[in-house]
mmCIF file of the N, C-alpha and C atoms, coordinates in Angstrom:
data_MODEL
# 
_entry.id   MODEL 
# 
loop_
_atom_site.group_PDB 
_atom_site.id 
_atom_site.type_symbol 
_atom_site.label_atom_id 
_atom_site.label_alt_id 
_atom_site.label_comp_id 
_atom_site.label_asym_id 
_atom_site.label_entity_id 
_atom_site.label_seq_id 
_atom_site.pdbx_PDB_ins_code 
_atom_site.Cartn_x 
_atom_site.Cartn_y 
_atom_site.Cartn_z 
_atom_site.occupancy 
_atom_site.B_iso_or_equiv 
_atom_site.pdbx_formal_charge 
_atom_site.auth_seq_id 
_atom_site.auth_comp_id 
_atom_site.auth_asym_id 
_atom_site.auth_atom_id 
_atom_site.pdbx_PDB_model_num 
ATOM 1   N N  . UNK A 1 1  ? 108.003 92.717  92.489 1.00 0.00 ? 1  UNK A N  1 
ATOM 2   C CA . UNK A 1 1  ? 109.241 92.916  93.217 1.00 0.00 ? 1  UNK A CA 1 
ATOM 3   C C  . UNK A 1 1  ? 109.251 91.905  94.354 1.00 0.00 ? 1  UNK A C  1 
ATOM 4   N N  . UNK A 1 2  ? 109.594 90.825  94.034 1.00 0.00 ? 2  UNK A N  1 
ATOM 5   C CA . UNK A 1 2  ? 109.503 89.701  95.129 1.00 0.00 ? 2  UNK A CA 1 
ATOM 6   C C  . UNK A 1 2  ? 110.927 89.570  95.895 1.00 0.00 ? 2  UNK A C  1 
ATOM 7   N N  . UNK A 1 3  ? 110.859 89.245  97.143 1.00 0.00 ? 3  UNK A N  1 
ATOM 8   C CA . UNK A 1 3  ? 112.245 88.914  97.582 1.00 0.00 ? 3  UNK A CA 1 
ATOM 9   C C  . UNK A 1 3  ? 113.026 87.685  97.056 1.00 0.00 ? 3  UNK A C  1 
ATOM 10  N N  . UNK A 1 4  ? 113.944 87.773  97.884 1.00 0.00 ? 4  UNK A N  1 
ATOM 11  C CA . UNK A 1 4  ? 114.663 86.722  97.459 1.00 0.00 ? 4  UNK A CA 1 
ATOM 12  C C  . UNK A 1 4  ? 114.184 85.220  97.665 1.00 0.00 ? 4  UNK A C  1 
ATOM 13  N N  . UNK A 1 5  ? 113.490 85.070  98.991 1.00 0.00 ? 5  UNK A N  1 
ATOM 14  C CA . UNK A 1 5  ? 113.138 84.049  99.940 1.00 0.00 ? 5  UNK A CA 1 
ATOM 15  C C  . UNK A 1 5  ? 111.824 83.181  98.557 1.00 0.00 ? 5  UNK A C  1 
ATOM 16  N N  . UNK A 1 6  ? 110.915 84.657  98.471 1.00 0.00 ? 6  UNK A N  1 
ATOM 17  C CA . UNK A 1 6  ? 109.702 84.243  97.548 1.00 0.00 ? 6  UNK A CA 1 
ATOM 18  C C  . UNK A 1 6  ? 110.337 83.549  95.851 1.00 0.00 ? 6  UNK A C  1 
ATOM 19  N N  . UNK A 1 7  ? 111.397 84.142  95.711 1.00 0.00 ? 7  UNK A N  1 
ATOM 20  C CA . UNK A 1 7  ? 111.875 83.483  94.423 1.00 0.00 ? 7  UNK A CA 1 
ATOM 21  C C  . UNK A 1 7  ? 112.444 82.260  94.059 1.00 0.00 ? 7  UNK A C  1 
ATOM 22  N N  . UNK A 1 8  ? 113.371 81.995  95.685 1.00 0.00 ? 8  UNK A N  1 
ATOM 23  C CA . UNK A 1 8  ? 113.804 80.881  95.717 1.00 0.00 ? 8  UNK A CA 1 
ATOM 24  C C  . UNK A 1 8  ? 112.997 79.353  96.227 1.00 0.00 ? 8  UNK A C  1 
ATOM 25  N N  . UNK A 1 9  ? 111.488 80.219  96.771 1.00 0.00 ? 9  UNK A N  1 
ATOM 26  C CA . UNK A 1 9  ? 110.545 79.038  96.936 1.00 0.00 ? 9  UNK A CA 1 
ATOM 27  C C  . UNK A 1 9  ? 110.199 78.817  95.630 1.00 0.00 ? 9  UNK A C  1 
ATOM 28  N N  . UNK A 1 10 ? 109.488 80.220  94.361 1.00 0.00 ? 10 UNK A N  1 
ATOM 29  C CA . UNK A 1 10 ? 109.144 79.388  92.800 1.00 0.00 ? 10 UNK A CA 1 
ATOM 30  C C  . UNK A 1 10 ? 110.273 78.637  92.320 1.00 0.00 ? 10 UNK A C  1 
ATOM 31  N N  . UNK A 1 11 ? 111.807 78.729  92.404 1.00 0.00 ? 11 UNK A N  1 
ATOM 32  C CA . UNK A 1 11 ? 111.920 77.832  91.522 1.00 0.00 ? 11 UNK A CA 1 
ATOM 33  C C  . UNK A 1 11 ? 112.476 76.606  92.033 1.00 0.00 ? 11 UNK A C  1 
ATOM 34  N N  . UNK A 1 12 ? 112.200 76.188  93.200 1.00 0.00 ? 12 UNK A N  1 
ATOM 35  C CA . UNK A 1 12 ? 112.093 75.244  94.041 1.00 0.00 ? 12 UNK A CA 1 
ATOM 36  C C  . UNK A 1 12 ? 110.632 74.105  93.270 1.00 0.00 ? 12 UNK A C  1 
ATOM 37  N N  . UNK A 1 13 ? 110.071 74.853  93.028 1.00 0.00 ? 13 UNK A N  1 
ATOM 38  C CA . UNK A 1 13 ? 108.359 74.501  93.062 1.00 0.00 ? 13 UNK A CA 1 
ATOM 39  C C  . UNK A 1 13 ? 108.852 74.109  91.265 1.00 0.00 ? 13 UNK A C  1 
ATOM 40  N N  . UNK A 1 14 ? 109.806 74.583  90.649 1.00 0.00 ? 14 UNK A N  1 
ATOM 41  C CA . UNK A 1 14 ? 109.674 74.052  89.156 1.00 0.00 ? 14 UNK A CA 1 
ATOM 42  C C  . UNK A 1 14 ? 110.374 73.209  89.022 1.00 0.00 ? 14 UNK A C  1 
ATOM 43  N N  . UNK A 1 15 ? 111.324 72.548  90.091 1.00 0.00 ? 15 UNK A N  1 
ATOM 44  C CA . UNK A 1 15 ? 112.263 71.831  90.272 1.00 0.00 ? 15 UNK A CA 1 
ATOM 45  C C  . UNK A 1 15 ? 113.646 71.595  89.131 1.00 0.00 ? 15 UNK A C  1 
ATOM 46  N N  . UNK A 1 16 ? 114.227 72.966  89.058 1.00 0.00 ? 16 UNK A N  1 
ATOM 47  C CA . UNK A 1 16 ? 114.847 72.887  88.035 1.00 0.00 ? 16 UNK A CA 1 
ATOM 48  C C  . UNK A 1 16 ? 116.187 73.199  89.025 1.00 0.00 ? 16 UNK A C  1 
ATOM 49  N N  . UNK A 1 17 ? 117.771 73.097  88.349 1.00 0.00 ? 17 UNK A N  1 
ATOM 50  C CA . UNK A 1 17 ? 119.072 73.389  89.136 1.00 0.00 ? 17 UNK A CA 1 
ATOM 51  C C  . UNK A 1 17 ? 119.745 74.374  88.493 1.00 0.00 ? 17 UNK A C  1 
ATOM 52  N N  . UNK A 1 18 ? 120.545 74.458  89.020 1.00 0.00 ? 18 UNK A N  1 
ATOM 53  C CA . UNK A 1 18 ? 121.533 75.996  88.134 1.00 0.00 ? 18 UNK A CA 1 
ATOM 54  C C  . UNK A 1 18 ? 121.145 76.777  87.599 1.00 0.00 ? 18 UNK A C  1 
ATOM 55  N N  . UNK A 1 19 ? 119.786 77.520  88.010 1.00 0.00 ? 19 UNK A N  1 
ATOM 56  C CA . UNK A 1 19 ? 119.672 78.898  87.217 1.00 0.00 ? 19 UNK A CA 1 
ATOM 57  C C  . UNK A 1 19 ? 119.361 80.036  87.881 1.00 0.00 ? 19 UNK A C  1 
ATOM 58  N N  . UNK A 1 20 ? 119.989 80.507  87.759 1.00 0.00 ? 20 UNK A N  1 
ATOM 59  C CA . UNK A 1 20 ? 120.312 82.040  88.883 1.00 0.00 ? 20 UNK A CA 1 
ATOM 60  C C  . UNK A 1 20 ? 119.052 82.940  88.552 1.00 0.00 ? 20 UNK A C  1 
ATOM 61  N N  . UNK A 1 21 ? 118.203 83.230  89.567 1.00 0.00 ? 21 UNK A N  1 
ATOM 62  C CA . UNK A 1 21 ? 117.124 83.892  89.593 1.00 0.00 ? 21 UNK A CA 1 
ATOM 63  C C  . UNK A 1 21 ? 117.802 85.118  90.073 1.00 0.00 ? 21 UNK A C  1 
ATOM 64  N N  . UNK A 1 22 ? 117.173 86.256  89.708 1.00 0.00 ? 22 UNK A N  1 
ATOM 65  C CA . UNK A 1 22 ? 117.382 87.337  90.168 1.00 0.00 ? 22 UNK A CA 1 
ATOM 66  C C  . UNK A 1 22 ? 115.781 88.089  90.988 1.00 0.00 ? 22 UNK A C  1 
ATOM 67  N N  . UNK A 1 23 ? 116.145 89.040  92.421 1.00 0.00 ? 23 UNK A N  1 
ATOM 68  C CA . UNK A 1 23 ? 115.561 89.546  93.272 1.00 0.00 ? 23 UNK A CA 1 
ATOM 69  C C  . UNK A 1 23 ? 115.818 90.890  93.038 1.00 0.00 ? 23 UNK A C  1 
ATOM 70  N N  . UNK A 1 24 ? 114.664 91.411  92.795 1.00 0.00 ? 24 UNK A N  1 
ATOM 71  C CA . UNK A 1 24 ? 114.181 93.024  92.218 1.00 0.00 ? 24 UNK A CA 1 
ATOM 72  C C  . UNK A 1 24 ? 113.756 93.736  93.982 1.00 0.00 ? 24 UNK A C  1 
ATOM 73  N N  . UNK A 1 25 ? 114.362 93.181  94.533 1.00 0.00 ? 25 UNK A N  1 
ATOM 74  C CA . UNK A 1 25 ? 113.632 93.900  96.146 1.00 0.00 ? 25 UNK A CA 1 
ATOM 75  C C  . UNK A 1 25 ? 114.631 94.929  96.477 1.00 0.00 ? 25 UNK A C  1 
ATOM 76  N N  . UNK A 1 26 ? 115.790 95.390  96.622 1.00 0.00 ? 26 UNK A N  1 
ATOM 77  C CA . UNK A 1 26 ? 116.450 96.009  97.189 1.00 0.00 ? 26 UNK A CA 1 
ATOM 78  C C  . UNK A 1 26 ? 117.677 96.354  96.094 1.00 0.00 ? 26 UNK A C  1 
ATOM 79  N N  . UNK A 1 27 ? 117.718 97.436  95.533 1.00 0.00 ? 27 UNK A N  1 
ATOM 80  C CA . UNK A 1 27 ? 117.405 99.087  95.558 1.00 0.00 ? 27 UNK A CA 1 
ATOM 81  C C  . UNK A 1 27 ? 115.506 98.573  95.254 1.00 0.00 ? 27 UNK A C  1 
ATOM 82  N N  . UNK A 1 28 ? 114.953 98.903  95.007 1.00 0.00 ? 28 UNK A N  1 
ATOM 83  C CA . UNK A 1 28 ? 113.426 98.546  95.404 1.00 0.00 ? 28 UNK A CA 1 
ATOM 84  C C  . UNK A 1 28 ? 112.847 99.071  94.075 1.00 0.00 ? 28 UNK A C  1 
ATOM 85  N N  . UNK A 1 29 ? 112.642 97.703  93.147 1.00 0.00 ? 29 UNK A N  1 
ATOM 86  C CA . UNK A 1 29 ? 112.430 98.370  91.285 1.00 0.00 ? 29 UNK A CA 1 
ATOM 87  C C  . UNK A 1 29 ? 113.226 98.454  90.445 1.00 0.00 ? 29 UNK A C  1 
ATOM 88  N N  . UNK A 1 30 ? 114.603 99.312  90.308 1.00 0.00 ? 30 UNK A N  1 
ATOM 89  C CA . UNK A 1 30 ? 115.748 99.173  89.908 1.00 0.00 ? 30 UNK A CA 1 
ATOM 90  C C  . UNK A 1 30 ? 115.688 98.333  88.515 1.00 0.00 ? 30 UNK A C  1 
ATOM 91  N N  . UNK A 1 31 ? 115.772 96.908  88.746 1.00 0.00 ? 31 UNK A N  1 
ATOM 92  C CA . UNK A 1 31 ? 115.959 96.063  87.594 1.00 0.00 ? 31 UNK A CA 1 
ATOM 93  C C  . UNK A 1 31 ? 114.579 96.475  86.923 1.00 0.00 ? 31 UNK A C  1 
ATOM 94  N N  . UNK A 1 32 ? 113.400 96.242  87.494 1.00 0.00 ? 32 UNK A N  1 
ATOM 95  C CA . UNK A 1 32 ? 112.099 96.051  86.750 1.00 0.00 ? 32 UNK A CA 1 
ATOM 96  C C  . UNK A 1 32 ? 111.784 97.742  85.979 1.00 0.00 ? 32 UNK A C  1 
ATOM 97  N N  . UNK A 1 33 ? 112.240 98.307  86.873 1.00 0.00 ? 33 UNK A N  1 
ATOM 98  C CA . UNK A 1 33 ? 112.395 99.644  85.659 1.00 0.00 ? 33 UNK A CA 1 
ATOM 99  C C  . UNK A 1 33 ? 112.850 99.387  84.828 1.00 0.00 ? 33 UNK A C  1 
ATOM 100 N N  . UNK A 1 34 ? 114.472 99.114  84.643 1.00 0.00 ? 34 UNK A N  1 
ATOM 101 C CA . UNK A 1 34 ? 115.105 99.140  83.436 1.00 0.00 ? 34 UNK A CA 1 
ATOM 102 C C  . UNK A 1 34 ? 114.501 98.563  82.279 1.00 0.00 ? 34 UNK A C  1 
ATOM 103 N N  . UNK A 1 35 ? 113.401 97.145  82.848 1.00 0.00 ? 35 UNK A N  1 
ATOM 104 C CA . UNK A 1 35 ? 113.028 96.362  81.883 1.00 0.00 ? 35 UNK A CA 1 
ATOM 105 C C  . UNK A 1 35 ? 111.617 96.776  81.274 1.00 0.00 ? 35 UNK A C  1 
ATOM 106 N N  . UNK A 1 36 ? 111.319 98.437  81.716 1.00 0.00 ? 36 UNK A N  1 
ATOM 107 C CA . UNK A 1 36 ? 109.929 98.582  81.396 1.00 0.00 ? 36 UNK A CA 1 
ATOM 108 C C  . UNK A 1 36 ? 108.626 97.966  82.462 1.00 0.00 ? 36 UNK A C  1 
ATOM 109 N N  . UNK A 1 37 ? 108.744 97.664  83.520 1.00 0.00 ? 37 UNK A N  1 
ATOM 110 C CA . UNK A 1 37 ? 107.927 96.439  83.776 1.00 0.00 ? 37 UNK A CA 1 
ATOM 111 C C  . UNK A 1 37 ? 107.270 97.552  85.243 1.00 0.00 ? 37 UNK A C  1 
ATOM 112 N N  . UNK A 1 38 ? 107.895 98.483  85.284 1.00 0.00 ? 38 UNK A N  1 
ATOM 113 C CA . UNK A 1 38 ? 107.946 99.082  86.864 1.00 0.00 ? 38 UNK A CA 1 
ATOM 114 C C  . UNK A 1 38 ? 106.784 100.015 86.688 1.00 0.00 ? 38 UNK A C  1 
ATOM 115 N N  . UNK A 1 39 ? 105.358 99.667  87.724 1.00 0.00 ? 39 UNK A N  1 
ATOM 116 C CA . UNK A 1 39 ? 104.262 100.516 87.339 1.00 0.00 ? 39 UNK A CA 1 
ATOM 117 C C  . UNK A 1 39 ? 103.974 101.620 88.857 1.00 0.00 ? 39 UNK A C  1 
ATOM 118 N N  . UNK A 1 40 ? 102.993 102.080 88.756 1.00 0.00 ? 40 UNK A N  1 
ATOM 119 C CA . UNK A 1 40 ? 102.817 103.161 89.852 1.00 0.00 ? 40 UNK A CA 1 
ATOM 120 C C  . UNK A 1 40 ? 103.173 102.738 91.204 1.00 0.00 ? 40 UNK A C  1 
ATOM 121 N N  . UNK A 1 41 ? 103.520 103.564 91.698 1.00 0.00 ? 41 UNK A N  1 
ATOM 122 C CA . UNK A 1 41 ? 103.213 103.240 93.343 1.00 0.00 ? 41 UNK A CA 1 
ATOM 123 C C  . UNK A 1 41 ? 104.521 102.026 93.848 1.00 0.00 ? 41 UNK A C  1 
ATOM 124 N N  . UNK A 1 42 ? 105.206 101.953 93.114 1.00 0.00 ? 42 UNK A N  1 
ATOM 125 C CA . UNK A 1 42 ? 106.176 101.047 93.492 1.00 0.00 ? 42 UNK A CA 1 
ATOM 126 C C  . UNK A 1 42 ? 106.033 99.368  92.531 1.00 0.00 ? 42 UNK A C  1 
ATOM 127 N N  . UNK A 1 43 ? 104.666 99.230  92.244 1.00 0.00 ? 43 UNK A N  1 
ATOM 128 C CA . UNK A 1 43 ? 104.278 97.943  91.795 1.00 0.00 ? 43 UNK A CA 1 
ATOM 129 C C  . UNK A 1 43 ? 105.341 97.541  90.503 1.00 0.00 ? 43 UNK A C  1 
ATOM 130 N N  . UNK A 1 44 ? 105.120 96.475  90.125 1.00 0.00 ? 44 UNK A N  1 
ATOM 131 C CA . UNK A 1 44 ? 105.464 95.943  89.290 1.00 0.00 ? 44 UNK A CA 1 
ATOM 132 C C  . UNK A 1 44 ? 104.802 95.115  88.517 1.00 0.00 ? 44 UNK A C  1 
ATOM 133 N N  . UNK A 1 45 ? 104.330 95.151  86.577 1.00 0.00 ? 45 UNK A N  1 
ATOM 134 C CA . UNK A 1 45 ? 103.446 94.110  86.082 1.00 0.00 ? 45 UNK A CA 1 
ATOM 135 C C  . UNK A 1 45 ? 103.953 93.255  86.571 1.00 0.00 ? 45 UNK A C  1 
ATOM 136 N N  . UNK A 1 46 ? 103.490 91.447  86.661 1.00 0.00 ? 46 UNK A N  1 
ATOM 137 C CA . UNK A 1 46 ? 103.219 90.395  86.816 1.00 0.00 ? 46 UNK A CA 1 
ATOM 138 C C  . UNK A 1 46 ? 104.287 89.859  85.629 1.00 0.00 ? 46 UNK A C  1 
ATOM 139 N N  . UNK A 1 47 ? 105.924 89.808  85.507 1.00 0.00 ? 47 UNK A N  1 
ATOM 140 C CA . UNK A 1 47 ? 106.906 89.636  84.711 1.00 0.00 ? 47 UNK A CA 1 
ATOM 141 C C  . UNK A 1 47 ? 107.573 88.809  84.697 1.00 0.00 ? 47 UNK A C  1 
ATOM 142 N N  . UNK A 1 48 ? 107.923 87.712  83.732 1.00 0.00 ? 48 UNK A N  1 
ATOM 143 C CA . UNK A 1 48 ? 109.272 86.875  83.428 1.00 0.00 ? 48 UNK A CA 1 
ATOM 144 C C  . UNK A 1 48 ? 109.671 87.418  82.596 1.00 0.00 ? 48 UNK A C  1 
ATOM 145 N N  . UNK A 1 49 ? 111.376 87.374  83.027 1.00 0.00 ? 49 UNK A N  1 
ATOM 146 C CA . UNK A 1 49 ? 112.129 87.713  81.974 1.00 0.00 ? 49 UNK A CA 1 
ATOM 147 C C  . UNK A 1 49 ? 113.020 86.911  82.155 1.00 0.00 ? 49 UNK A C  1 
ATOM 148 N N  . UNK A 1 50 ? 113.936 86.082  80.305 1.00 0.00 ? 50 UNK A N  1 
ATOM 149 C CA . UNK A 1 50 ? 114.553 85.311  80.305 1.00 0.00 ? 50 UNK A CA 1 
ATOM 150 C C  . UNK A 1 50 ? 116.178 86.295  80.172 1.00 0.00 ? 50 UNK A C  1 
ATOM 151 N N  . UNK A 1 51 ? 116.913 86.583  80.462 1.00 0.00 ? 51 UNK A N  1 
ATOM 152 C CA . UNK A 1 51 ? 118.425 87.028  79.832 1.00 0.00 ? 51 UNK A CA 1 
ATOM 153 C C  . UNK A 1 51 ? 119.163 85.739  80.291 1.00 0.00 ? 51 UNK A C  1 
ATOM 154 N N  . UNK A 1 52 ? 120.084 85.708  79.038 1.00 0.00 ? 52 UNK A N  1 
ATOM 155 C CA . UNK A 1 52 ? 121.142 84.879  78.494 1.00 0.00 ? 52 UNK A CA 1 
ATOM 156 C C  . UNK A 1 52 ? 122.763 85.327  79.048 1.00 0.00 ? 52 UNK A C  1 
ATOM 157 N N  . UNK A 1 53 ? 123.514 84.533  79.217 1.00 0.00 ? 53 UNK A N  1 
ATOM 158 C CA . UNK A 1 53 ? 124.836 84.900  80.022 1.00 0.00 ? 53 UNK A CA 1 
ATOM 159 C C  . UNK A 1 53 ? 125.946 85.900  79.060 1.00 0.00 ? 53 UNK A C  1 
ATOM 160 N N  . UNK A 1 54 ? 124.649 86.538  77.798 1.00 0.00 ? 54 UNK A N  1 
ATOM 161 C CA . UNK A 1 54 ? 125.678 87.105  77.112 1.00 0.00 ? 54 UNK A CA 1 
ATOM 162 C C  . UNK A 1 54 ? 125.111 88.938  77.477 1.00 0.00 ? 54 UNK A C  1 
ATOM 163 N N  . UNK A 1 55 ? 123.775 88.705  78.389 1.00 0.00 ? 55 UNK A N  1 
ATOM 164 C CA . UNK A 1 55 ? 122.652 89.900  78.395 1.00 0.00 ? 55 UNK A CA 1 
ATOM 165 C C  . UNK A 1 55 ? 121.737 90.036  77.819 1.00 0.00 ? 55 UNK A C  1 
ATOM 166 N N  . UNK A 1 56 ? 121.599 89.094  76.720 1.00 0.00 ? 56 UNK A N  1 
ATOM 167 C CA . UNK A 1 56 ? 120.537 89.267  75.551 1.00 0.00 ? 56 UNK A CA 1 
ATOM 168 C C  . UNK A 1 56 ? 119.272 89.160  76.443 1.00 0.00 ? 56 UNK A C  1 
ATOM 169 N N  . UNK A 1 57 ? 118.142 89.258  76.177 1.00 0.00 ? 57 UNK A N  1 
ATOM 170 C CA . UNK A 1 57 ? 116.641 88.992  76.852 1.00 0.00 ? 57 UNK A CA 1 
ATOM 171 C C  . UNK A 1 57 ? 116.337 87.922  75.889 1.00 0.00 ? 57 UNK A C  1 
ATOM 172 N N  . UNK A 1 58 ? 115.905 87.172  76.116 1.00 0.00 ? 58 UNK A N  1 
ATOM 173 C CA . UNK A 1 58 ? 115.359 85.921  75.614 1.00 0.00 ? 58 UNK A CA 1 
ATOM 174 C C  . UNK A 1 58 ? 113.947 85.358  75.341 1.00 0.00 ? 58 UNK A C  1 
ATOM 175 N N  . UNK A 1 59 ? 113.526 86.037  76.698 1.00 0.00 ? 59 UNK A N  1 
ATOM 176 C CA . UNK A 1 59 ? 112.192 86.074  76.899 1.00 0.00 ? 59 UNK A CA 1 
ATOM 177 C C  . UNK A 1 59 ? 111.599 86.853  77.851 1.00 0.00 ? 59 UNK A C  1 
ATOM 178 N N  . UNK A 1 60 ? 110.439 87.729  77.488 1.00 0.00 ? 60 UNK A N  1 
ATOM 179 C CA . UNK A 1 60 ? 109.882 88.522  78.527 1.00 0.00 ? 60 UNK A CA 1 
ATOM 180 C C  . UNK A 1 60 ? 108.337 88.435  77.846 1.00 0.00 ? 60 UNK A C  1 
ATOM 181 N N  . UNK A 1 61 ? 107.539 88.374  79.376 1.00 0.00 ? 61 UNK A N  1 
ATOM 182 C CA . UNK A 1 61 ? 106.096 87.886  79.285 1.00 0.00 ? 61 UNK A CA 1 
ATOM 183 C C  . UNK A 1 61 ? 105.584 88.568  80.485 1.00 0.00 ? 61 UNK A C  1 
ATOM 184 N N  . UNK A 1 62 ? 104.432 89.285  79.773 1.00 0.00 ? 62 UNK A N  1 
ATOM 185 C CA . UNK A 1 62 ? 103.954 90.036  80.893 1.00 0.00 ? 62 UNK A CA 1 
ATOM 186 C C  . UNK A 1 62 ? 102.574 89.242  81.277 1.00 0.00 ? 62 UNK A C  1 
ATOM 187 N N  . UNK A 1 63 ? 101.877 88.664  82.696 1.00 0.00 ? 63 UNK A N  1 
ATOM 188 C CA . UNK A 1 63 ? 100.750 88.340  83.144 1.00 0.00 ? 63 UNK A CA 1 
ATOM 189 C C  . UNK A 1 63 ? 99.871  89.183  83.681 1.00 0.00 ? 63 UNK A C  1 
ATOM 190 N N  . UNK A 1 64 ? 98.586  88.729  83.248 1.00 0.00 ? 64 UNK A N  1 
ATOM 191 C CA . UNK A 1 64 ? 97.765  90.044  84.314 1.00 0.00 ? 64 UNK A CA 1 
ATOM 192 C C  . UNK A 1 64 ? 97.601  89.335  85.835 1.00 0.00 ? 64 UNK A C  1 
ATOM 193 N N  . UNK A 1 65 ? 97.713  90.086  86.859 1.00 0.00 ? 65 UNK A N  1 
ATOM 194 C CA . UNK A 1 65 ? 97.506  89.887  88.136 1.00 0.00 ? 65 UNK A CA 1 
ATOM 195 C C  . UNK A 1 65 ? 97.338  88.499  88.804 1.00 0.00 ? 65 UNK A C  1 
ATOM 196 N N  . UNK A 1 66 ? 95.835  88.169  87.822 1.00 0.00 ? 66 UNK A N  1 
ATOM 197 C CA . UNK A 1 66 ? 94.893  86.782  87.929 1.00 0.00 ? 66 UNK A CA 1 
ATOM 198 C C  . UNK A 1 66 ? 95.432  85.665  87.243 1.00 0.00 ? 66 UNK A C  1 
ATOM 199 N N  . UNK A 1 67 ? 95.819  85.842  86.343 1.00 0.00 ? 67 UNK A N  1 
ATOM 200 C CA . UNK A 1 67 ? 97.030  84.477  85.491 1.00 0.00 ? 67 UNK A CA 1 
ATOM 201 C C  . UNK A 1 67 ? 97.936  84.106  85.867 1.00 0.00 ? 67 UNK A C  1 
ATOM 202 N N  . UNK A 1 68 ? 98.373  82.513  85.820 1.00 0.00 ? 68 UNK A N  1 
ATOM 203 C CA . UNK A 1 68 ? 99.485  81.813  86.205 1.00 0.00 ? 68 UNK A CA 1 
ATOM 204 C C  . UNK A 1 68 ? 100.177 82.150  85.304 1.00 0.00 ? 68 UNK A C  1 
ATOM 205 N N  . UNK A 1 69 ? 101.625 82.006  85.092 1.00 0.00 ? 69 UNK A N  1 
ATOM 206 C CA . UNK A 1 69 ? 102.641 82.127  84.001 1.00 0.00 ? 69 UNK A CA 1 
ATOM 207 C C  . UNK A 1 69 ? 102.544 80.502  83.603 1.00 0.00 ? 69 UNK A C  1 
ATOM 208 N N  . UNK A 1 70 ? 103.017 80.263  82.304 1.00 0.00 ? 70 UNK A N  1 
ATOM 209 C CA . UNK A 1 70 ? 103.070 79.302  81.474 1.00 0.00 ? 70 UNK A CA 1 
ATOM 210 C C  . UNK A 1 70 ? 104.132 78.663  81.973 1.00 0.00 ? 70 UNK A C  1 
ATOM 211 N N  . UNK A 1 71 ? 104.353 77.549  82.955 1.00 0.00 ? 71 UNK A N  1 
ATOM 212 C CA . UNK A 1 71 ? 105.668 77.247  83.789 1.00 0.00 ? 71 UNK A CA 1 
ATOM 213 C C  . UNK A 1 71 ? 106.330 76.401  82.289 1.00 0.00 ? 71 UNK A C  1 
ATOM 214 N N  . UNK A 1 72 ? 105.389 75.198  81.651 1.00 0.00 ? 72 UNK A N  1 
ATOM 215 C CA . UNK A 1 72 ? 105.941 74.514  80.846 1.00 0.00 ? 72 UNK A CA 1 
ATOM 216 C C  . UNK A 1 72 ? 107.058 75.017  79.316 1.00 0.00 ? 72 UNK A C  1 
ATOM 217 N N  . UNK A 1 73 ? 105.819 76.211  79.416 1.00 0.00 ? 73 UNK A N  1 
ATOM 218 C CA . UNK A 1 73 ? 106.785 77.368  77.889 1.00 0.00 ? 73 UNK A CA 1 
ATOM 219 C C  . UNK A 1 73 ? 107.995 78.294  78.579 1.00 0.00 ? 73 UNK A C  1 
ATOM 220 N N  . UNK A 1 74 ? 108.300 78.436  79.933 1.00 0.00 ? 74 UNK A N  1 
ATOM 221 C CA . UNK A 1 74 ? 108.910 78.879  80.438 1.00 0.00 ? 74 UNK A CA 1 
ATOM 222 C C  . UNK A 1 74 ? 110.538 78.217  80.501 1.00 0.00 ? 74 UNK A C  1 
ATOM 223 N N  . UNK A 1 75 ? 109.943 76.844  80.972 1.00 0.00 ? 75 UNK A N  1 
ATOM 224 C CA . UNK A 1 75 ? 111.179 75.250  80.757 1.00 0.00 ? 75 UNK A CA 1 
ATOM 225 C C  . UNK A 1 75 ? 111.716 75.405  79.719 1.00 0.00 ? 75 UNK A C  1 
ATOM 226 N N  . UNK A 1 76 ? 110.615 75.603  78.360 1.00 0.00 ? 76 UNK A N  1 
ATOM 227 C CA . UNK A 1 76 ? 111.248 75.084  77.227 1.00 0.00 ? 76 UNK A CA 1 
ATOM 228 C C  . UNK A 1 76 ? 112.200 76.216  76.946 1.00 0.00 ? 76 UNK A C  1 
ATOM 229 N N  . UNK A 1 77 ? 112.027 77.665  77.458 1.00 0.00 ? 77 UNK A N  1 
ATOM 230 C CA . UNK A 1 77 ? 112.645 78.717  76.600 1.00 0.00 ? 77 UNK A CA 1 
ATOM 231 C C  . UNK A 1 77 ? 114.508 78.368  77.549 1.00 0.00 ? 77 UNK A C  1 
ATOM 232 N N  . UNK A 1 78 ? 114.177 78.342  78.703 1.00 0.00 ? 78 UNK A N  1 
ATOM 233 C CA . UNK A 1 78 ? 114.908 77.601  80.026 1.00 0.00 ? 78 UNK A CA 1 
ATOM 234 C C  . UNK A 1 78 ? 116.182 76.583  78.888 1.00 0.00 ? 78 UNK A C  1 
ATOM 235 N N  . UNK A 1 79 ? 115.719 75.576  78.453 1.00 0.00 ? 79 UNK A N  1 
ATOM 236 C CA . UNK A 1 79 ? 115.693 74.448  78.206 1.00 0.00 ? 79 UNK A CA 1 
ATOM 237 C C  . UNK A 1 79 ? 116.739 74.438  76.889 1.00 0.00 ? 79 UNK A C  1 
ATOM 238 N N  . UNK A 1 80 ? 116.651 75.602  76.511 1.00 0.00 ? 80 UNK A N  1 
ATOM 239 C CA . UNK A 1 80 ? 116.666 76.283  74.926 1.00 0.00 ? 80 UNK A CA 1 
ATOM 240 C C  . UNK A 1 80 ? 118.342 77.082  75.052 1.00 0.00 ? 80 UNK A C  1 
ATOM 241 N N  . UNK A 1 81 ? 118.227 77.611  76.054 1.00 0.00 ? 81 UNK A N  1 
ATOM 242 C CA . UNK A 1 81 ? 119.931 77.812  76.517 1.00 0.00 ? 81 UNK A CA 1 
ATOM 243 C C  . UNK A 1 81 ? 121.306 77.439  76.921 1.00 0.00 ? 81 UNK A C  1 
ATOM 244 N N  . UNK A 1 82 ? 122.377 78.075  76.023 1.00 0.00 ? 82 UNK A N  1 
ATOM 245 C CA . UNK A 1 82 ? 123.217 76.794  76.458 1.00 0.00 ? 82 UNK A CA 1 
ATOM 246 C C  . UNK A 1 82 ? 124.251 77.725  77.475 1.00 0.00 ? 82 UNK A C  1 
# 
C-alpha cells in the first residue's frame, strides 16, 4: 500500500510516460483487497498489477518481500498495450 509520492518516484525510476499508476493508500487496502493481494494486519503481498483501459488485468505478479520485480518483463507487458 504505497502512497502516491512512493509510486510516482518508481515510475520515474523506469522512465516511462503516460501511464497512470494507481495509489492503494487511502481508503487504506480497498483496491489490493479486491485484487486478492490484501494480507493481515493491513499489509499487502509485494504486487504488480497490469489492467487495461477496458478493466481487463493483464498482468498480476506477486514478489516475496526480498525480490525485485522484473522491471524489463514488466515494460514488455507495458509495451504490449494499445
Amino acid at each position: 500500500v504505497d502512497s502516491v509520492d512512493s509510486n510516482a518516484a518508481w515510475v520515474e525510476s523506469l522512465r516511462v510516460e503516460n501511464i497512470p499508476v494507481l495509489s492503494d493508500y487511502w481508503p487504506h487496502g480497498q483496491v489490493a483487497q479486491s485484487y486478492g493481494v490484501l494480507r493481515e494486519h493491513g499489509m499487502t503481498e509485494r504486487a504488480t498489477v497490469v489492467v487495461d483501459k477496458q478493466g481487463i488485468i493483464r498482468y498480476l505478479e506477486i514478489h516475496g518481500f526480498n525480490e525485485q520485480p522484473d522491471n524489463g518483463e514488466l515494460l514488455e507487458v507495458l509495451g504490449g498495450l494499445e
